[in-house]
PASEBA-1860 file (N, C-alpha, C; in nm, 3 decimals):
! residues 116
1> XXXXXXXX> 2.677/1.344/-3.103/2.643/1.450/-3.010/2.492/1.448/-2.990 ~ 2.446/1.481/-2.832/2.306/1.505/-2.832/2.242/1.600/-2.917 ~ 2.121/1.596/-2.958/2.086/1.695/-3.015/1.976/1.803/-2.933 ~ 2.021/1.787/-2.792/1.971/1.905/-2.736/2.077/1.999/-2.729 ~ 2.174/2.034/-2.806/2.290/2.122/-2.818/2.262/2.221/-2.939 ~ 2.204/2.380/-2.904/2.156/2.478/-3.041/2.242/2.585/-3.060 ~ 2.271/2.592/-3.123/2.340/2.774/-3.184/2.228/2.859/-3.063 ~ 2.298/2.910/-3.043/2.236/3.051/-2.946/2.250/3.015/-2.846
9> XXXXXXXX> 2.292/2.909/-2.776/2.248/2.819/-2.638/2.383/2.912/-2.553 ~ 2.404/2.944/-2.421/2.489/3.030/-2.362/2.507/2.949/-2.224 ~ 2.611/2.953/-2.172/2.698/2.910/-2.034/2.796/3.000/-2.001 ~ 2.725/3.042/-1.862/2.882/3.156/-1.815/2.911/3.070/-1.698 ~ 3.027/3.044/-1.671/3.173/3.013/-1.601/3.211/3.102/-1.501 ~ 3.231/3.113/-1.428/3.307/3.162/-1.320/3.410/3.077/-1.254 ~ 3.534/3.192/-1.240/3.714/3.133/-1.189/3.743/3.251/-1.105 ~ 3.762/3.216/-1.029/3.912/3.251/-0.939/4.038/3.249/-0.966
17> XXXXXXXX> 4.116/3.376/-1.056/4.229/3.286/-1.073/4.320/3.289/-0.999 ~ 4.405/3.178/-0.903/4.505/3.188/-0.832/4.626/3.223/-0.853 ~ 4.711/3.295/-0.788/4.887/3.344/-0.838/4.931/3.246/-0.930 ~ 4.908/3.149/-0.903/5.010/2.974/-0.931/4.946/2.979/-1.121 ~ 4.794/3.073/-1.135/4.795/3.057/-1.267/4.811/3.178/-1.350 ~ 4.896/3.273/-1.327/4.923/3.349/-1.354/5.081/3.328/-1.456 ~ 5.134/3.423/-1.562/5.191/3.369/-1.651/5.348/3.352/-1.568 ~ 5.386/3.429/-1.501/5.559/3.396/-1.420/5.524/3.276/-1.394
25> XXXXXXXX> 5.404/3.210/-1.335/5.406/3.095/-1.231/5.379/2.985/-1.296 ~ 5.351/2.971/-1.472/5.288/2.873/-1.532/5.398/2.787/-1.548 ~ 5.491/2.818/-1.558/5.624/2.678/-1.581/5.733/2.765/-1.497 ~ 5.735/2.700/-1.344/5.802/2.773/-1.262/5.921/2.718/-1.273 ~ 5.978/2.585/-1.361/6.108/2.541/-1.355/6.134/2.641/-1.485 ~ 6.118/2.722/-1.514/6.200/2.783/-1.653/6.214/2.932/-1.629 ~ 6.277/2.942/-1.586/6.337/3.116/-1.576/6.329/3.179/-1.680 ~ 6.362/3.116/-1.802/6.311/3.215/-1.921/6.174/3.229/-1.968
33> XXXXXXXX> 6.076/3.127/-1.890/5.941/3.163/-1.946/5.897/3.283/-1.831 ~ 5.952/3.252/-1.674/5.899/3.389/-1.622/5.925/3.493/-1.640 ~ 6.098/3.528/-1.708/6.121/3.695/-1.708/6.117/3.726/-1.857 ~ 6.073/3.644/-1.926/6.045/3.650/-2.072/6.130/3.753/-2.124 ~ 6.260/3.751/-2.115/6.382/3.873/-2.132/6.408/3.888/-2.291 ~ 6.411/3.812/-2.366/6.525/3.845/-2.492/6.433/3.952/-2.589 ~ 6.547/4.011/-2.560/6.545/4.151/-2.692/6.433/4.234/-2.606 ~ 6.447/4.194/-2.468/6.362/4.337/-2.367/6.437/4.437/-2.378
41> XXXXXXXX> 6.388/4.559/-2.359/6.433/4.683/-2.286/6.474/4.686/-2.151 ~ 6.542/4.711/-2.088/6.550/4.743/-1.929/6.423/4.732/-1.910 ~ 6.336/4.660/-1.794/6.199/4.718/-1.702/6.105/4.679/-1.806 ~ 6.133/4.669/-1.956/6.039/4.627/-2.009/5.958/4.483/-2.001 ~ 5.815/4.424/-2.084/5.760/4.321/-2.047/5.692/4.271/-2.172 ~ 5.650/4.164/-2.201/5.527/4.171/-2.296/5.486/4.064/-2.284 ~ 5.333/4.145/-2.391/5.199/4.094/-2.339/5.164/4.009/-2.457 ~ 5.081/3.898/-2.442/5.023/3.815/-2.526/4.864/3.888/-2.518
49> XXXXXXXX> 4.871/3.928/-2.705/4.725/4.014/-2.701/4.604/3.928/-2.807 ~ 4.692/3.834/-2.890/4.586/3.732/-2.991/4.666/3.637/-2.960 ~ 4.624/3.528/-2.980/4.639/3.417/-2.972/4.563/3.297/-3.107 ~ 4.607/3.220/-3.169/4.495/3.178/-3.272/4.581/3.006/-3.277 ~ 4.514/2.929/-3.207/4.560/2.789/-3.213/4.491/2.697/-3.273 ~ 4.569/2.582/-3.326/4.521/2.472/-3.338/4.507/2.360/-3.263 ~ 4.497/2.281/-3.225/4.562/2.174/-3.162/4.514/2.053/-3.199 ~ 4.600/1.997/-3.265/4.592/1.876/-3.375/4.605/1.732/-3.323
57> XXXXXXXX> 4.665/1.706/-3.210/4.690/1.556/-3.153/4.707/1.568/-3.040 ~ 4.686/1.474/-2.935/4.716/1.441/-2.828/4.829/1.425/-2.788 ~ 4.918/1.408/-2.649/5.064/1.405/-2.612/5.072/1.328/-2.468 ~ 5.084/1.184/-2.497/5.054/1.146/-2.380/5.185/1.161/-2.232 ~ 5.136/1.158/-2.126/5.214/1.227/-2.019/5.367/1.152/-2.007 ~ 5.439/1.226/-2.005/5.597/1.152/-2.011/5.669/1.198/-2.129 ~ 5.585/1.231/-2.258/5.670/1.231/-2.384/5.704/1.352/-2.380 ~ 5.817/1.364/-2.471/5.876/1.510/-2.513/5.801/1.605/-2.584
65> XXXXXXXX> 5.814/1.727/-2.575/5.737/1.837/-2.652/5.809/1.950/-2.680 ~ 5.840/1.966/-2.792/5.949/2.054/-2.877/5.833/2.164/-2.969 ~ 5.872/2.277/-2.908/5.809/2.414/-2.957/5.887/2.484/-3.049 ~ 5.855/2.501/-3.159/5.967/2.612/-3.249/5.871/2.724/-3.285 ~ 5.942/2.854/-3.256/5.894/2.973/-3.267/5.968/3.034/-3.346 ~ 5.854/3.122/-3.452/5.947/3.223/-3.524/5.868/3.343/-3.531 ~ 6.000/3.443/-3.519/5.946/3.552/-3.528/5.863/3.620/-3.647 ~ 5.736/3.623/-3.712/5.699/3.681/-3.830/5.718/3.832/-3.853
73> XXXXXXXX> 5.703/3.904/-3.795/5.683/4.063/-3.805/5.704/4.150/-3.685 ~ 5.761/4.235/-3.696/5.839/4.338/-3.603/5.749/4.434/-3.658 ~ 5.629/4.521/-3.562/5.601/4.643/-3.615/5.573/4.738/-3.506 ~ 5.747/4.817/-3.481/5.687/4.900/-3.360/5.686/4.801/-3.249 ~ 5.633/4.807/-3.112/5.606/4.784/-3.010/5.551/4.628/-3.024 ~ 5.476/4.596/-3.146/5.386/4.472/-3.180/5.444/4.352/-3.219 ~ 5.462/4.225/-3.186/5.509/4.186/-3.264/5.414/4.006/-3.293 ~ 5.429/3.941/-3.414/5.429/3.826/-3.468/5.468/3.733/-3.444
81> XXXXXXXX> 5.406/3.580/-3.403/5.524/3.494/-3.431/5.435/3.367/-3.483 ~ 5.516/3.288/-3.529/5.443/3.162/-3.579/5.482/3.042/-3.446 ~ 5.411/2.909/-3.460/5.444/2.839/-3.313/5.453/2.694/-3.341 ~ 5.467/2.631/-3.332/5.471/2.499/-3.384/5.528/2.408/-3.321 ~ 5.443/2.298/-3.227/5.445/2.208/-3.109/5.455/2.097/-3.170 ~ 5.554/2.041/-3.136/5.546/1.879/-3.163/5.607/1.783/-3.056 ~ 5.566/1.661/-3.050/5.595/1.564/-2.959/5.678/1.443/-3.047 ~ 5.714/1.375/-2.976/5.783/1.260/-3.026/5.772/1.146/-3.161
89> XXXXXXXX> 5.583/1.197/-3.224/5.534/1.152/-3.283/5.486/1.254/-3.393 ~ 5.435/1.339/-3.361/5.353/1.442/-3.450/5.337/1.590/-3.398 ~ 5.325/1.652/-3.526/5.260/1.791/-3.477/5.163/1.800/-3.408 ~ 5.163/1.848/-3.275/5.014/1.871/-3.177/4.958/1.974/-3.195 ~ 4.994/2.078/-3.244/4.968/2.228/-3.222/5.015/2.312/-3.333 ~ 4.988/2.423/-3.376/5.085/2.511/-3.442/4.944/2.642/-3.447 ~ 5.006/2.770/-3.470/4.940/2.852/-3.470/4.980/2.988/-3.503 ~ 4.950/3.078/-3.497/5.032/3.210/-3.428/5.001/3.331/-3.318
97> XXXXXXXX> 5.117/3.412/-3.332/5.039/3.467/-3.141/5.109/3.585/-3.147 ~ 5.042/3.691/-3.083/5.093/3.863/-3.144/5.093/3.877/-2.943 ~ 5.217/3.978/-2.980/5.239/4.005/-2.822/5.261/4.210/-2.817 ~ 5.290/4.250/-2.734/5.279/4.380/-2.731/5.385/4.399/-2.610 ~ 5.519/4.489/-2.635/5.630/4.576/-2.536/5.540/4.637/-2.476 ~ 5.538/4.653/-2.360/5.526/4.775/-2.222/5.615/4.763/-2.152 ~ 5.629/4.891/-2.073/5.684/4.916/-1.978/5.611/4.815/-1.830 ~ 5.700/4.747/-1.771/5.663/4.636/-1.670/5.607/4.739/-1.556
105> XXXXXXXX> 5.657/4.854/-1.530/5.563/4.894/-1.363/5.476/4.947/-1.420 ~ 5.387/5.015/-1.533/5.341/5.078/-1.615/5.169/4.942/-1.593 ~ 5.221/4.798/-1.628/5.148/4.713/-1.657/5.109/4.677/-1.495 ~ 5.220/4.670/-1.442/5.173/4.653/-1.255/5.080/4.776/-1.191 ~ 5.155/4.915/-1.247/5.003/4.975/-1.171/4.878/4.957/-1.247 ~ 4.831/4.915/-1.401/4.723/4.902/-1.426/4.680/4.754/-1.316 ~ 4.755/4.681/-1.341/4.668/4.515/-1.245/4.668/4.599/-1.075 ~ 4.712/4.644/-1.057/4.705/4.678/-0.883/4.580/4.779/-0.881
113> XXXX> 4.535/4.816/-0.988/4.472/4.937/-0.976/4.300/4.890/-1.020 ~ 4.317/4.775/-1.121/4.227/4.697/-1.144/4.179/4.579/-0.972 ~ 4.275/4.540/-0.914/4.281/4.433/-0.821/4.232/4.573/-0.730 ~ 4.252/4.688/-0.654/4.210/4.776/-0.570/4.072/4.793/-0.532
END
């Protein structure tokens, strides 16, 4: 690495993000990743609020990629899970990721009201 690269050094980014990257639209062939249903409430939704990854290997384009999820902890509205990505060769990924129940029009008028 160069060594004009310092602790303290700062870059801000600016995005646009388009519909297409929004979470219904991120894997539009899978109906279960857009209505993210099991063990919903009626109208209910949830949210990905931590996230904490690894990502351990590369996956070159074509190969298979097998995700196993488990649920760690149910608390209330919150919940746990562990994640663990692998491809045809090796673990690529594993991590865990906390999500949060709301009510789905509840979460639409906050984004419509934020987007206003």
């Amino acid at each position: 690495m160069k060594p004009t690269l310092e602790a303290g050094m700062e870059h801000t980014h600016r995005y646009v993000v388009p519909k297409n990257k929004t979470v219904p639209h991120v894997f539009e062939d899978s109906e279960l990743f857009q209505q993210m249903p099991p063990h919903m409430e009626e109208g209910e939704i949830s949210l990905g609020t931590n996230i904490c990854v690894s990502h351990l290997a590369p996956t070159p384009a074509g190969m298979k990629v097998e995700v196993l999820v488990k649920c760690l902890e149910v608390n209330g509205s919150k919940t746990r899970w562990s994640v663990v990505a692998r491809d045809e060769k090796d673990v690529i990924g594993e991590g865990t990721h906390e999500r949060f129940a709301i009510n789905g029009d509840k979460f639409a008028n906050i984004v419509a009201k934020k987007s206003s």
